[in-house]
C-alpha angles and dihedrals in degrees: 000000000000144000126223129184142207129175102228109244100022115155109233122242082228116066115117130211129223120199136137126294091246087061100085084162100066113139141169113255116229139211139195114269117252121218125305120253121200127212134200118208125180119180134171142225092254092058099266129126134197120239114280127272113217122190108194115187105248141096096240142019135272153200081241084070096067146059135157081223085079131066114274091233097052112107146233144205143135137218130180089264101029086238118126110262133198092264089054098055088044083049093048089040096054096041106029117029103027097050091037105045096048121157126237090223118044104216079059116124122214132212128228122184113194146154124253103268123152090239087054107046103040122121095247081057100041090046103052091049091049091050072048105051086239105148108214112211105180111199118237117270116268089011099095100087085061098025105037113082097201076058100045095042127002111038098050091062092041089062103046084058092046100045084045098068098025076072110051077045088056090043097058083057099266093129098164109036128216119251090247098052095052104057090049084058082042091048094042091051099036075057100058088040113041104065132145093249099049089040084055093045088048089068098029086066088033084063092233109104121055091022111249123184082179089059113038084060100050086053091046097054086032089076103080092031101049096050081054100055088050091053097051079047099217118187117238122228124272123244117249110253114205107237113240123253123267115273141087116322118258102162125051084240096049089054088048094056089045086061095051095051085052093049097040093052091078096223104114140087120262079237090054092047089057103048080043095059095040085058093055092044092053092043094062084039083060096043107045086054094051096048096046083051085060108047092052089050084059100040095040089057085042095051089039085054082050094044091050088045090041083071114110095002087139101071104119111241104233118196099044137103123237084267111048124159115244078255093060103044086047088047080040094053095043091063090040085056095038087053098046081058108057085041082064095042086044092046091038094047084048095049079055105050085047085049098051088040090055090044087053099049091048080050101051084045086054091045086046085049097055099041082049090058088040092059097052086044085056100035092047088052098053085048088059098044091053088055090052093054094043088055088045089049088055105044087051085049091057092040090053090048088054 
């Protein structure tokens, strides 16, 4: 069991930069760093690994902690820094190893090889393995990168596929990634480098597994030797590459080595060799820039598809502890959203009673207003009714005096 760390939207040390020969100025073009994520990787000596353990840096989480893109069983939790803390390897000890890594038979111990960092080797830790009949082994300080085997094997290769496309990330202008879109780079290359056969080879060469007094000696004397080794900086030998067969290029190798049959054959002109060379020179110049194109073709409709996805990642995620599995804070989002949604039919069905309320009350003071009118209609025409017979009345009063 190991951590390892990034710091999402680094830019790698690296990158390299292609230009012409008459830009003496090129440079890399940095970024701020975003904010460091922290995994949790656990393997065994038969090829196999635990789900994966992320520390994100928050207080809460977030919709931003969960994708269906990543396993179910992978999971999630947050601290102020985005390290691991003691409460965290308490928190991936409870709910992954233990659980995981069950015996058949009870009375069974288990073995735990760590480092010696401060959320391993408290007393809360140390306590609940041994309750467990988890036997803790820490490895000695400044040993892991010989005797762990997630050091020796496995991270190494991990990071070379993750700070590869971190940069072409980095080169279509995403510069801080989103947290989703980090752990899909993290799971594709967690994919490529943790394999059963590279998990077996990283305690095979840690001298744990299979047990090797052989090698366990060659890695203890190899200690001195080997730092100065790495300090003289000798290069090591190239592996022989088997030239391609005769016949027409189809690789950008294969036309290389085309061009250095032809130069090598001696039967040139010093003029031809020249023009020669200047077409090679100008083919990888092609190429190169055709292949970085498209790269960043592939990687900018990849980043849009981010950016569009990016978009309400910082809904908290209610329902769920401080360490929830990729499955519950989904399950956890979709009642969130079903919710959200019945909110919205309960409010809209409200807005329309209140619509229909508002439009029938317009409608009885309307009602009101016409059998008002009707009233004074009514009213006016009795009052004239009663003029007519009062003229009637008088005209019959004068006839009758005539």
């Amino acid at each position: 069991m190991d951590e390892v760390g990034y710091a999402r939207g680094d830019t790698p040390a690296s990158t390299k930069v292609i230009t012409t020969m008459k830009n003496t100025d090129a440079r890399r073009k940095s970024y701020p760093k975003g904010e460091w994520t922290s995994i949790i990787e656990c393997i065994n000596a038969v090829g196999g690994y635990l789900p994966t353990w992320t520390v994100y840096k928050g207080a809460n989480p977030t919709q931003g902690h969960a994708d269906r893109s990543l396993p179910a069983s992978w999971y999630f939790s947050y601290s102020d820094s985005g390290f691991s803390t003691n409460e965290i390897g308490l928190g991936w000890l409870t709910k992954v190893f233990i659980p995981l890594t069950k015996p058949e038979q009870l009375d069974q111990w288990r073995l735990l090889l760590l480092d010696n960092h401060e959320s391993h080797v408290n007393i809360e830790f140390m306590d609940l393995a041994l309750k467990n009949k988890i036997l803790l082994l820490p490895l000695l300080p400044h040993t892991t990168y010989k005797c762990q085997p997630l050091d020796v094997g496995i991270f190494g290769a991990l990071g070379h596929f993750v700070n590869d496309k971190l940069a072409r990330e980095v080169r279509v202008g995403q510069p801080i990634l989103s947290r989703i879109r980090f752990m899909q780079i993290y799971e594709e290359s967690r994919r490529h480098s943790m394999t059963e056969l590279g998990i077996k080879s990283s305690f095979r060469h840690a001298a744990i597994w299979p047990p090797s007094q052989r090698k366990v000696r060659e890695i203890l004397d190899s200690f001195p030797k080997k730092d100065k080794q790495q300090q003289g900086g000798q290069p090591a030998t190239p592996n022989a590459v088997t030239p391609p067969p005769q016949q027409t290029p189809q690789t950008a190798y294969e036309f290389q080595y085309s061009i250095d049959i032809i130069l090598a054959s001696q039967q040139l002109t010093p003029t031809q060799q020249i023009r020669l060379k200047k077409l090679r020179k100008s083919f990888d110049t092609s190429t190169a820039t055709a292949s970085l194109y498209k790269d960043e073709l592939d990687q900018y409709v990849t980043a849009k598809d981010s950016a569009a996805a990016k978009k309400g990642t910082k809904k908290r995620i209610q329902g769920v502890s401080k360490f929830f599995t990729n499955e519950e804070a989904l399950v956890a989002i979709a009642q969130r959203d079903q919710q959200e949604v019945k909110e919205a039919q309960q409010k809209a069905t409200k807005q329309l009673a209140k619509q229909e309320a508002k439009q029938q009350k317009e409608a009885d003071l309307m009602e009101v207003k016409r059998l008002k009118n009707e009233l004074l209609i009514t009213k006016k025409r009795q009052r004239e009714v009663e003029a007519e017979n009062r003229l009637i009345r008088g005209q019959n009063k004068k006839v009758q005096k005539v």
